[in-house]
Every structure is written in structure tokens, then in C-alpha cells.
N, C-alpha and C positions, 0 to 999 in steps of 0.2 A: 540559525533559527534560535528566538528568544526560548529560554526554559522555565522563566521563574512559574512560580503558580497561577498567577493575573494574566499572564500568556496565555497558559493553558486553559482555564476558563474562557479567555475572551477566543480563542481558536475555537472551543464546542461552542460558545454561543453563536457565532460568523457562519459557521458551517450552514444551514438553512437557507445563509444569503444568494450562495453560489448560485450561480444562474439565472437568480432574478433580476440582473439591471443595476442591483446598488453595487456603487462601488465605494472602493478608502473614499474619493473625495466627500462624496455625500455624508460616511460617519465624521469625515472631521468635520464638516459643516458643524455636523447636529453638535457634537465635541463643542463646536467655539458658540453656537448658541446657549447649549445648557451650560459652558465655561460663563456667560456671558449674566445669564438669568442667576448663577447664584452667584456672581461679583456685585450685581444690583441689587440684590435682596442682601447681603453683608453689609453692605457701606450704608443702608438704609434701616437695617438693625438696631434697636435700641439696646445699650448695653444693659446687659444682667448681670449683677456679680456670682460669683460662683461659692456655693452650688445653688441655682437659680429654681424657683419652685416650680417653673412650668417651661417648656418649652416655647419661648415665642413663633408665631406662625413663620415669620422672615428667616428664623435660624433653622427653623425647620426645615423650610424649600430651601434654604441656601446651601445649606449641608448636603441636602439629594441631589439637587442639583449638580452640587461637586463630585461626589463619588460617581454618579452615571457621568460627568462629564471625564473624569477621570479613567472609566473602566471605556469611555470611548477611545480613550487615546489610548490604551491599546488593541482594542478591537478595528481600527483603521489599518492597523499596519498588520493586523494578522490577516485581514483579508487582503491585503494586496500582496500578502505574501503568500498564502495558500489558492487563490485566485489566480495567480501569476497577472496579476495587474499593478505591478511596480513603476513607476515613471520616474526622471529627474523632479519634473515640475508636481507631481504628488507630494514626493518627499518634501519637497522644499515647502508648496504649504502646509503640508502634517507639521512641517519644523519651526512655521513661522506660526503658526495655531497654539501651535503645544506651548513654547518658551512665553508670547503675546500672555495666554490666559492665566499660566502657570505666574508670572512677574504681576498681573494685573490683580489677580490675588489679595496680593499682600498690601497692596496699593488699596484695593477695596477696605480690607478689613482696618486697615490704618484709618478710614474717613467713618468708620460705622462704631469706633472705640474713643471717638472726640470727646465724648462722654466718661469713660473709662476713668476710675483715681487709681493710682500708684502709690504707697507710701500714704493715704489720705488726699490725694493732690491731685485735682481731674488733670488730666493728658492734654488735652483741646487739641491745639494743633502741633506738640509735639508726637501727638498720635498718626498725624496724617505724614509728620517727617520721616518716622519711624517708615512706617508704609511703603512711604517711596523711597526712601533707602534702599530697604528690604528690598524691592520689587529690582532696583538699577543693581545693584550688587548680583542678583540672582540672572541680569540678563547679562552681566558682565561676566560671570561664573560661567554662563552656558555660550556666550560668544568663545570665551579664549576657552574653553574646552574643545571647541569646533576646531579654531587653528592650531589648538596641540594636537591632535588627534590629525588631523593632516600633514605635518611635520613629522609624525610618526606613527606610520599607519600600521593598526594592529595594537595599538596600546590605547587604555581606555585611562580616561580620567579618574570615572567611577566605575567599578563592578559588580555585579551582583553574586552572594553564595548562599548554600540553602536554600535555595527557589527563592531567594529574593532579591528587586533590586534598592539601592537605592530612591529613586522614583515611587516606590509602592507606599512609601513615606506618605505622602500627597493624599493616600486615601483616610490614612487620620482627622487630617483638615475638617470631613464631615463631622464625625462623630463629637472632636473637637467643639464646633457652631455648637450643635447640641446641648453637650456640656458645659456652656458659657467657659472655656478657656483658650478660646480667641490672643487673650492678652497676654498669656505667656508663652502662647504659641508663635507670637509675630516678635515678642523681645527673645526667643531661644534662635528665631528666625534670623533677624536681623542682629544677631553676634556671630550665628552659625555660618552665615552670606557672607559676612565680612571677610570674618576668616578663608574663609576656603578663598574666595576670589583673592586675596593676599596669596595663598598657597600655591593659586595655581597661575598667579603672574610669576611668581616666582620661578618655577618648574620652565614658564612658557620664556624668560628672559635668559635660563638660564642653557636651552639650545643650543645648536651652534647653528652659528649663521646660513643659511643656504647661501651656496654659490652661484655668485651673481655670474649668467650667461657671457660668452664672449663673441663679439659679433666676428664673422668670417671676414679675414680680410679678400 
């Protein structure tokens, strides 16, 4: 069982659920809708520069949006875990919801900063490269984390200490919107992606081979 602090909040809030009918699927549903509602509301974002004198309406709901879609994803898996309503096929769209929204992200915020200058220098659509950089790095980070971590099971890529994991990273992202610092959130992002998915093909190339089966003769 997860321990960080976001765990444990999201376990007292679930509790209520039990025996009403909702299940994990339903929260990750609501998860990849409000993932969904503030990925549209970022890419459609007029850029402010920071520090921005008002909060605009779209950074506003895009930021809530993310945090409640954020504290969904783990409140899905605590109830299927406190529930005892675990499945193969749960897991795998909590897995396929989570990585989706989390990669689509960056991919948003990269189309809602086309606006954005650097250096004096608007972005346009180096903004949206950045994006989907960022976004394919981040799914390429979390694919080969999947097949290291089944090549050796019981070792984690990333771990959490302090009650915290890595993942709880993600809940910044709102407050972030807020603060119009989007833009150096998606450039610390997309060197941050890079690296690691460098790191961890590395780690993943440097295994040893599984043994290839031998057929009976």
C-alpha cells in the first residue's frame, strides 16, 4: 500500500464511496475528463507574462481542473484498493488514463504558449515542438519504466521518501497555470524528460538478455 501523503488524503476522501456503486473506473473516467477540460482550457490560454496582474479565467479552470484531476488519479486506485475491486483491465486503463493525460499536458501547454517570448523572441511554433517533445519523452520515460520494472520485479525506477512521490510533482502544474510560469515549467520539463528517458534506456539496454526459451525436442 502507497504511504505518501496524497495516498492518504485520497484514502479518507474514497472512504464514503464504499458501497455506493462507484467504482476506480468511474474515478478514472471523471480523472481523464477533468485531465481533459484543463488540457483545453491551457492550449486555449492567452499567454501572460509573469508576474501576470490577474488571473485569467482559462488559467484558472485549467489549474483546478488539473489538481482535482490529479488527486483523482489517486483516489482511483485507493479505492480499488481499499474496496478490494482491483482488476487486470482497471489497472490497465487507470495506466493508460494516467500516462494519456499526464504526456497530453505538456503537449497542451506547448499550443496555449505560441504566444510566449523567450529572450525577447515570441516561441510560435517552437513552443508547440517543445510540447510534443516533452509529452513523447515523458511517454517514452514511462513506457521503458514499465519494461524495466518487469525485467526486475521489486525495483522501481522512481521512489518515493518523506511521504512523497515523485508524481506529487504534477500537483504544482495548477498553482503553476496561476502564476503564469507555464514557460519555464515546460523548458525545466522538456530537459528534465530528456534526461531521464536517456537514463533510463540506459539502465533498460544495460540488462541482461532474457533467455531465449528452448523448444522440447
Amino acid at each position: 500500500m502507497n504511504d505518501t501523503w496524497t495516498h492518504s488524503l485520497a484514502r479518507v476522501a474514497i472512504r464514503p464511496l464504499l458501497g455506493t456503486g462507484v467504482t476506480p473506473n468511474h474515478l478514472t473516467t471523471l480523472r481523464l475528463l477533468t485531465g481533459l477540460l484543463a488540457c483545453l482550457s491551457l492550449a486555449l490560454m492567452p499567454w501572460q507574462p509573469h508576474p501576470a496582474r490577474f488571473v485569467h479565467s482559462l488559467a484558472f479552470w485549467g489549474g483546478a481542473f488539473w489538481v482535482l484531476s490529479a488527486f483523482l488519479d489517486r483516489a482511483d486506485g485507493e479505492l480499488a484498493r481499499i474496496g478490494n475491486m482491483m482488476s487486470p483491465g482497471g489497472h490497465r486503463y487507470d495506466y493508460l488514463v494516467d500516462n494519456g493525460i499526464n504526456c497530453l499536458f505538456f503537449a497542451a501547454v506547448g499550443i496555449g504558449l505560441t504566444d510566449a517570448t523567450l529572450f525577447g523572441h515570441r516561441l510560435g511554433d517552437w513552443s508547440v515542438a517543445l510540447g510534443l517533445f516533452t509529452a513523447c519523452a515523458m511517454f517514452s520515460c514511462n513506457w521503458m519504466s514499465e519494461r524495466y520494472e518487469k525485467r526486475v520485479p521489486g525495483e522501481r525506477i522512481m521512489s518515493g521518501a518523506w511521504g512523497f512521490h515523485p508524481d506529487d510533482a504534477l500537483y504544482l502544474l495548477g498553482p503553476a497555470a496561476w502564476a503564469g510560469l507555464l514557460l519555464p515549467i515546460l523548458l525545466g520539463a522538456a530537459i528534465g524528460t530528456g534526461i531521464m528517458a536517456v537514463v533510463i534506456l540506459v539502465r533498460l539496454l544495460r540488462l541482461p538478455s532474457a533467455p531465449t526459451p528452448r523448444l522440447a525436442a
